[in-house]
C-alpha positions in Angstrom: -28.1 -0.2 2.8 -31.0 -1.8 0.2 -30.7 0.8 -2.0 -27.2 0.1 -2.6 -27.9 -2.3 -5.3 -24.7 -4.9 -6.2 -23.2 -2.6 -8.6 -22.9 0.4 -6.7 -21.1 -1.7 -3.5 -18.5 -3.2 -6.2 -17.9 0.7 -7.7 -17.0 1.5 -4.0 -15.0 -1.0 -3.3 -13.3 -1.0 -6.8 -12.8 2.7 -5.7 -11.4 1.8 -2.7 -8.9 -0.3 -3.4 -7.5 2.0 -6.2 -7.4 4.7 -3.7 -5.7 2.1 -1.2 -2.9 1.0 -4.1 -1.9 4.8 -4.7 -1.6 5.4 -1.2 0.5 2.3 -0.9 3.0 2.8 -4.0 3.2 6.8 -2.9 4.2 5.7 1.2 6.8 2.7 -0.1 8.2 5.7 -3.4 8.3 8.1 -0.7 10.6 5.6 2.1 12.6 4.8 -0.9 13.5 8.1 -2.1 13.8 9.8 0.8 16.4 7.1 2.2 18.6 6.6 -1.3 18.5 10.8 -0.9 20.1 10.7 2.7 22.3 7.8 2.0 23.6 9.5 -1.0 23.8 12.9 0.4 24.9 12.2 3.5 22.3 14.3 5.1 20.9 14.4 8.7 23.9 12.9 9.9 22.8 13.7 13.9 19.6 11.5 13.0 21.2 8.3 11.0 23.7 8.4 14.0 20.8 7.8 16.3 18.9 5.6 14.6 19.8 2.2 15.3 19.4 0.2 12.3 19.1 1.5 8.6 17.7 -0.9 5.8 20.5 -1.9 3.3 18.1 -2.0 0.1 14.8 0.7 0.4 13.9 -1.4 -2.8 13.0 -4.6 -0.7 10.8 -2.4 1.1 9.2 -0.8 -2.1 8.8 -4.3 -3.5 7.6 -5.8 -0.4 5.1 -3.7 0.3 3.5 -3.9 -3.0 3.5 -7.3 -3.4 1.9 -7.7 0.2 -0.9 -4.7 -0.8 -1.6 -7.3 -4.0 -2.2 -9.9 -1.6 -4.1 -7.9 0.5 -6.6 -7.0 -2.7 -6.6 -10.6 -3.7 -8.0 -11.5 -0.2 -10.5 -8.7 -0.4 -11.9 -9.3 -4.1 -12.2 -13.0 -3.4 -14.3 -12.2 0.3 -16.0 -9.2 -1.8 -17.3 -11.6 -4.1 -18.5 -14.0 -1.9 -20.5 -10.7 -0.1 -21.7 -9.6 -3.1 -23.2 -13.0 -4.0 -24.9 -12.8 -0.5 -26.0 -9.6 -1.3 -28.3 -11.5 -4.2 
């Protein structure tokens, strides 16, 4: 791990957490569209009749999830900081 110098260690975790947002905005675009396409539709009616509850708005769930994946990075830039500092 010396030869990591502070630079490289915030690339990766810069990288990381870009990586981490597009996985999180594709998962909560993916929940949203594939349940306003079923409600829509009508499809799968054997599986929404087995499933016992079904969100009203998918775009709470979009919304929510982003916002909590912004707190999440805001958390992990202000601890990656305080590493990197240590890292000195």
């Amino acid at each position: 791990m010396e030869h990591l110098k502070k630079e490289h260690v915030i690339k990766l975790k810069d990288a990381l957490l870009l990586l981490n947002a597009i996985i999180v905005i594709y998962s909560a675009s993916l929940f949203l569209l594939s349940t306003r396409y079923i409600s829509i539709h009508y499809y799968a009616r054997d599986f929404l009749n087995k499933v016992s509850y079904i969100t009203r708005s998918p775009q709470n769930i979009f919304f929510e999830s982003i916002l909590l994946f912004m707190m999440l990075v805001f958390l992990l830039l202000d601890v990656g900081l305080e590493v990197c500092d240590s890292l000195r």
